[in-house]
C-alpha positions in Angstrom: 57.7 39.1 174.2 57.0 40.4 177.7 57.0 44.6 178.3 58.8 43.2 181.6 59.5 39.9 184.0 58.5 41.7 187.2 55.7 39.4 188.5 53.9 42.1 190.4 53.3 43.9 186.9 52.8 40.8 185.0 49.6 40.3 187.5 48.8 43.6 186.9 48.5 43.3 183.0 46.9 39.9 184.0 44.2 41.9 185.4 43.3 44.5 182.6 42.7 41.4 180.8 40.1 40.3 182.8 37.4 41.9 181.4 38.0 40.0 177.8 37.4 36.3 180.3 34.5 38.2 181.5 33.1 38.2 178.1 33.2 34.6 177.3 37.1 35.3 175.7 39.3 32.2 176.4 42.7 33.4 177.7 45.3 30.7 177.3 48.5 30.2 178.6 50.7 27.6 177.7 54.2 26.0 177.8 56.0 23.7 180.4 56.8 24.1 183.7 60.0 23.9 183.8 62.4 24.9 180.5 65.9 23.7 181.1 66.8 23.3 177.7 70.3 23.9 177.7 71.1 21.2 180.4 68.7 18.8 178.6 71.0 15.3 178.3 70.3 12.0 175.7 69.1 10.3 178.7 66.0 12.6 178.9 65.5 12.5 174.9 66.2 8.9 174.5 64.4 7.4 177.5 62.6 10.4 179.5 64.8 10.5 183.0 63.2 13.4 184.9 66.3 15.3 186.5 65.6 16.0 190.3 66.1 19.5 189.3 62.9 18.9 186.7 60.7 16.8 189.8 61.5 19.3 192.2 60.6 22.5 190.6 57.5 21.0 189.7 56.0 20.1 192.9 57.4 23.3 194.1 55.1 24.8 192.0 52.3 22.0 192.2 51.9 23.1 195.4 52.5 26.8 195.3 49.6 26.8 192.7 47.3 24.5 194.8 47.7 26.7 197.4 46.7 30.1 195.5 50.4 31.0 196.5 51.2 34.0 194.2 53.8 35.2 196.5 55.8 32.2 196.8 55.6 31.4 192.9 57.0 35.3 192.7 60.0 34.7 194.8 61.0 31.8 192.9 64.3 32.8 192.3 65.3 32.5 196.0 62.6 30.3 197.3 61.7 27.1 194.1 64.2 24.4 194.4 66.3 23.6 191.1 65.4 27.0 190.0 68.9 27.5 188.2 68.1 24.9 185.8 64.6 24.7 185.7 64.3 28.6 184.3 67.8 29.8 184.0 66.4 32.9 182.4 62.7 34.1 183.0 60.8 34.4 179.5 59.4 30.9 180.1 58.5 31.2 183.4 56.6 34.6 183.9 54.0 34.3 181.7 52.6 32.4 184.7 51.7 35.6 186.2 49.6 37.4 183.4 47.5 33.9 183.4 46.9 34.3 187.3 46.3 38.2 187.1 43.5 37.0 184.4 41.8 34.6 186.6 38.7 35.1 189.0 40.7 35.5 191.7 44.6 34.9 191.3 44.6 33.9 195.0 42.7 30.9 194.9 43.8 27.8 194.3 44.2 26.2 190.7 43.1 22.9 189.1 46.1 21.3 187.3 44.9 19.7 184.1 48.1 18.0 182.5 50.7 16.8 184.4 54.1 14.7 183.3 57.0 14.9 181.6 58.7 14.9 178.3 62.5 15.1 177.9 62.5 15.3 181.7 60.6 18.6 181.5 57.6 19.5 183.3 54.4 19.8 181.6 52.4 20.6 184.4 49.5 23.1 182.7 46.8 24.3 185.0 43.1 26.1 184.4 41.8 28.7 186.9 38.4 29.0 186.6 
């Protein structure tokens, strides 16, 4: 559970935990990129079929991330395509933040390490170094 969803804050918490990386502490993330569990059909669990809604939030974010685009990934309720079912609630989705507040520097750009889908959800995962 998350104190808040605010992505400005989440960065900021993101950044206290820095020093623990600096040590040689591993600070994971995880989950899927996009969570749109409740409109999750039997096409996606019987044969995978990635919903448009699924594709296009993903290379939304693909590209937000390659760029070292913090302010676009915090806008994503007006600005990431899909958004309504990709994340209709935030839980899932803001995490994102403390990860990039933790890295280096949460500007630059990240290197995505698993990419996919399963059940038609995105399980893009990245590493910052």
């Amino acid at each position: 559970s998350l104190p808040t969803h605010d992505p400005a804050r989440l960065m900021d918490i993101g950044r206290r935990l820095k020093s623990l990386r600096e040590e040689g502490v591993l600070v994971v993330g995880s989950g899927y990129m996009t969570h749109g569990v409740p409109f999750l059909t039997r096409d996606q669990f019987v044969h995978n079929v990635v919903p448009s809604w699924s594709s296009d939030f993903d290379a939304w974010a693909a590209q937000a991330l390659a760029g070292g685009d913090v302010d676009t990934l915090a806008n994503y309720r007006s600005l990431a395509p899909g958004v309504r079912f990709a994340h209709p609630s935030a839980e899932h989705y803001t995490p994102l933040f403390i990860t990039l507040g933790v890295a280096a520097d949460a500007e630059a750009p990240v290197d995505t390490a698993i990419e996919g889908y399963r059940f038609g959800l995105s399980k893009r995962s990245f590493q910052v170094a």
